[in-house]
C-alpha positions as CSV (number, residue, x, y, z in Angstrom):
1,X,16.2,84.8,169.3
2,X,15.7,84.1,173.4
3,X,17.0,87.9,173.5
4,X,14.4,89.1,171.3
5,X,11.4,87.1,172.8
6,X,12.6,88.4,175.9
7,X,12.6,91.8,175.0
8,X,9.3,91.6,173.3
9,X,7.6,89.9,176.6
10,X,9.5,92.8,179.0
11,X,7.9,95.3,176.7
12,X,4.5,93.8,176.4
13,X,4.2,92.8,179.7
14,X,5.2,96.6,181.0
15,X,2.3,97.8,178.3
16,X,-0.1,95.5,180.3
17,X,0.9,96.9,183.4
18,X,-0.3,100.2,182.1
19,X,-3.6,99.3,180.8
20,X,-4.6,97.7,184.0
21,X,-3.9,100.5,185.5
22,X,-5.8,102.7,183.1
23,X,-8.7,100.0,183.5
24,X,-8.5,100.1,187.4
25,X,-10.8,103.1,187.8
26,X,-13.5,101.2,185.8
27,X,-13.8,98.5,187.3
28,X,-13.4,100.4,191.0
29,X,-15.9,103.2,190.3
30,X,-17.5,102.5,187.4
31,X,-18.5,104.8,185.0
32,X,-22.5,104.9,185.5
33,X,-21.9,108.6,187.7
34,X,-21.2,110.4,184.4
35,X,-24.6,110.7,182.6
36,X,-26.3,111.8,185.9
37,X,-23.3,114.6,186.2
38,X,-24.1,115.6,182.8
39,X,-28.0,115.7,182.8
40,X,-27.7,118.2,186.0
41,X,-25.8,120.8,183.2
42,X,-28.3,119.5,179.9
43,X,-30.4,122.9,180.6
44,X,-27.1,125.1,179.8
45,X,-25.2,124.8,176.9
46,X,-22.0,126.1,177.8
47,X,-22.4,124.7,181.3
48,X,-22.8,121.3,180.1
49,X,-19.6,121.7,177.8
50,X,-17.5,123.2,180.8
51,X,-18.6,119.9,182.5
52,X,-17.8,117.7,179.4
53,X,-14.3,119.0,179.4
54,X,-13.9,118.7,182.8
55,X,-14.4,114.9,182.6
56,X,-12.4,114.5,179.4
57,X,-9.6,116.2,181.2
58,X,-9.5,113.7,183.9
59,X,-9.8,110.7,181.6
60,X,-6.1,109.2,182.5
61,X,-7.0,109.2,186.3
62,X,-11.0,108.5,185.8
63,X,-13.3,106.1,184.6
64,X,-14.5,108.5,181.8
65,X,-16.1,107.1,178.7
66,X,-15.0,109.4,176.5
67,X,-17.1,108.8,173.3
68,X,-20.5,109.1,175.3
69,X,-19.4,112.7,176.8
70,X,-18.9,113.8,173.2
71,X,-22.3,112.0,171.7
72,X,-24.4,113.6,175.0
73,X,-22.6,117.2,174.2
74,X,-23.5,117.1,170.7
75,X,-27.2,115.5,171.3
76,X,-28.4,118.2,174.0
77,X,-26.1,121.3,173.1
78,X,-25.1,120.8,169.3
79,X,-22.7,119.6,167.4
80,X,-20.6,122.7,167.8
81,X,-20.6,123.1,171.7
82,X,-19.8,119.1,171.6
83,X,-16.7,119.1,169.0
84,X,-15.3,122.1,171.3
85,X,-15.9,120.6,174.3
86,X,-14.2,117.3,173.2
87,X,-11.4,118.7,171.3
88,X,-10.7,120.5,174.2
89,X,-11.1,118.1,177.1
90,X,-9.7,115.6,175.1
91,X,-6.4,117.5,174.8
92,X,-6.2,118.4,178.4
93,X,-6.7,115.2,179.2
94,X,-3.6,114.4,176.6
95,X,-1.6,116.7,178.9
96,X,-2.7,115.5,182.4
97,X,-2.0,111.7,180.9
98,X,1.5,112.8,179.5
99,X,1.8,114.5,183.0
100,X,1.4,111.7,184.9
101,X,3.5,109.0,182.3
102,X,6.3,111.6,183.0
103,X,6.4,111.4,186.5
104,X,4.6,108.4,187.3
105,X,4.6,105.8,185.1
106,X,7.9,106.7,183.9
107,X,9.4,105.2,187.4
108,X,7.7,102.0,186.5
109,X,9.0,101.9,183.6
110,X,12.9,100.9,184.4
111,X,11.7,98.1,186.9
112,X,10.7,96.3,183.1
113,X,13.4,97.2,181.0
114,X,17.2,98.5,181.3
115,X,18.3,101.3,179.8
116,X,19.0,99.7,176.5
117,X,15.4,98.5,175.9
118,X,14.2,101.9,176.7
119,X,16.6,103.9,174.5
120,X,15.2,101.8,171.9
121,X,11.7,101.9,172.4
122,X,12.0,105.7,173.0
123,X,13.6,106.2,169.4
124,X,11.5,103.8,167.8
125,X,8.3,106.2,169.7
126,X,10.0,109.3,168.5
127,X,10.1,108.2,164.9
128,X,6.7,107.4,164.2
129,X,5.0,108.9,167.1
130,X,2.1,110.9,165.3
131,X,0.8,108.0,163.8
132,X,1.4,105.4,166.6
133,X,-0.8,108.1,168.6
134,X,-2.9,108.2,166.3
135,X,-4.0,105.0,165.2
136,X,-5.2,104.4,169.5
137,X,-6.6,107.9,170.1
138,X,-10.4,106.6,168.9
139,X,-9.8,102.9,170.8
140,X,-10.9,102.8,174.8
141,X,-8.0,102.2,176.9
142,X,-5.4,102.3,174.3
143,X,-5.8,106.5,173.9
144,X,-5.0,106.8,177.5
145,X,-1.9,104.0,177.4
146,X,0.0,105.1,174.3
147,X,0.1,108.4,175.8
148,X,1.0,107.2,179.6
149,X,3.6,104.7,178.0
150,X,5.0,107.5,175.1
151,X,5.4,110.3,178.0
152,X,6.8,107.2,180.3
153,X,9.8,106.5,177.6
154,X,10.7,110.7,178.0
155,X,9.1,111.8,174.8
156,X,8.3,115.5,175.7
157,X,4.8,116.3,176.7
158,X,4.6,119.0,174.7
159,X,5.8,116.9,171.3
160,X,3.0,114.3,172.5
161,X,0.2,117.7,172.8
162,X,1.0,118.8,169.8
163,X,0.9,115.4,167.6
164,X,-2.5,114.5,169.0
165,X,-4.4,117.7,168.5
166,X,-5.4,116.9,164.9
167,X,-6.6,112.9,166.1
168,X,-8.1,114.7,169.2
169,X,-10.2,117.5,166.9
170,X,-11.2,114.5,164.4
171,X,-12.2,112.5,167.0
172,X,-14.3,115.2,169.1
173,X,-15.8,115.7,165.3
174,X,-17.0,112.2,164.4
175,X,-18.9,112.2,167.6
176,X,-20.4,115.2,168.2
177,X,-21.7,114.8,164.5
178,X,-22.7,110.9,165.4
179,X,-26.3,109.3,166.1
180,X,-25.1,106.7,168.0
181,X,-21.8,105.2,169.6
182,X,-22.0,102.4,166.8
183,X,-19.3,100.3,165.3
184,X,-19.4,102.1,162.7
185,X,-18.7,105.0,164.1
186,X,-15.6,104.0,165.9
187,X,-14.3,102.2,162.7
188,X,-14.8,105.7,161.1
189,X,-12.8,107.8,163.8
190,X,-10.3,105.5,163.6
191,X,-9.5,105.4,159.6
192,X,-9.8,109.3,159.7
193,X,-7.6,109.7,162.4
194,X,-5.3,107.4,161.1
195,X,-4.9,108.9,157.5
196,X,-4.7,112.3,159.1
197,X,-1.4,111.2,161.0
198,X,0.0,109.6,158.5
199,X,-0.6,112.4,155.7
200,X,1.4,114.7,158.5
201,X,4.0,112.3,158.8
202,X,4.8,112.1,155.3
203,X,4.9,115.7,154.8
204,X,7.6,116.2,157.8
205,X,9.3,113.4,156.4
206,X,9.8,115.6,152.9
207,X,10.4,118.6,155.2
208,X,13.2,117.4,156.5
């Protein structure tokens, strides 16, 4: 039992780590210079999406609120230039985040947990990764760490890419289609994206 408490307080404390430093932009810079940036490309369409995904790209590194973007994209240009805008950004910003796990969290990562611990985190990752990715792409904070942490424990970056793409295109959907950034909303995003996952897990499950 002390073994497994201590394992599960190396793990959660290492998860922590991460989301602080996911929150650290936010609370440094804030987030209150991405409307502005935004309402200087509202008069242009495509220039206001190029912008969009611009910011969703660099959502691991800045404070980018992610759901707004999508909402302001779909409110000014339509709900066609804001889905491709967010599918997109979001997904670049899927890459940049599994990017900089590899390389950069996932030197952190050994300072919390031997070898052992993270063999067994990786497989555990690895077997259920779609909907563990999933189930946080819609929740602030929680899209950028599961994919920081998931590139961290070696998963490839393109496995991680490839397992988000539906979550990200449902996600850029429910927004740019949304009136507001309402509870309802989110709790929404999340049960779609979450059934998506899990339908495509099943199904490689049988394939195999």
């Amino acid at each position: 039992m002390p073994v497994f408490s201590n394992r599960i307080v190396r793990i959660t404390l290492f998860v922590l780590v991460v989301m602080a430093l996911v929150c650290l932009p936010f609370a440094i810079l804030g987030e209150e210079f991405v409307l502005p940036l935004l309402q200087t490309r509202a008069q242009q369409a495509w220039a206001l999406t190029l912008a969009a995904t611009a910011l969703l790209a660099a959502d691991a590194v800045a404070p980018i609120p992610s759901s707004l973007v999508i909402l302001y994209v779909g409110a000014k240009a339509g709900p066609l230039w804001g889905f491709v805008g967010g599918a997109v950004g979001l997904s670049l910003g899927v890459l940049a985040a599994a990017w900089l796990g590899r390389h950069a969290v996932g030197r952190l990562a050994p300072r919390f947990l031997p070898d052992a611990e993270l063999e067994r985190l990786r497989r555990a990752l690895q077997e259920r990764l779609g909907v563990t990715l999933a189930c946080c792409r819609s929740i602030p904070v929680l899209a950028e760490t599961s994919v920081l942490v998931a590139a961290a424990m070696g998963i490839p970056p393109g496995r991680i890419f490839r397992v988000t793409l539906l979550p990200n295109a449902i996600v850029a959907a429910v927004y740019a289609l949304a009136a507001d950034d309402s509870a309802g909303t989110a709790a929404l995003t999340l049960a779609l994206t979450t059934l998506a996952s899990w339908l495509y897990w099943r199904w490689s499950q049988r394939v195999r």
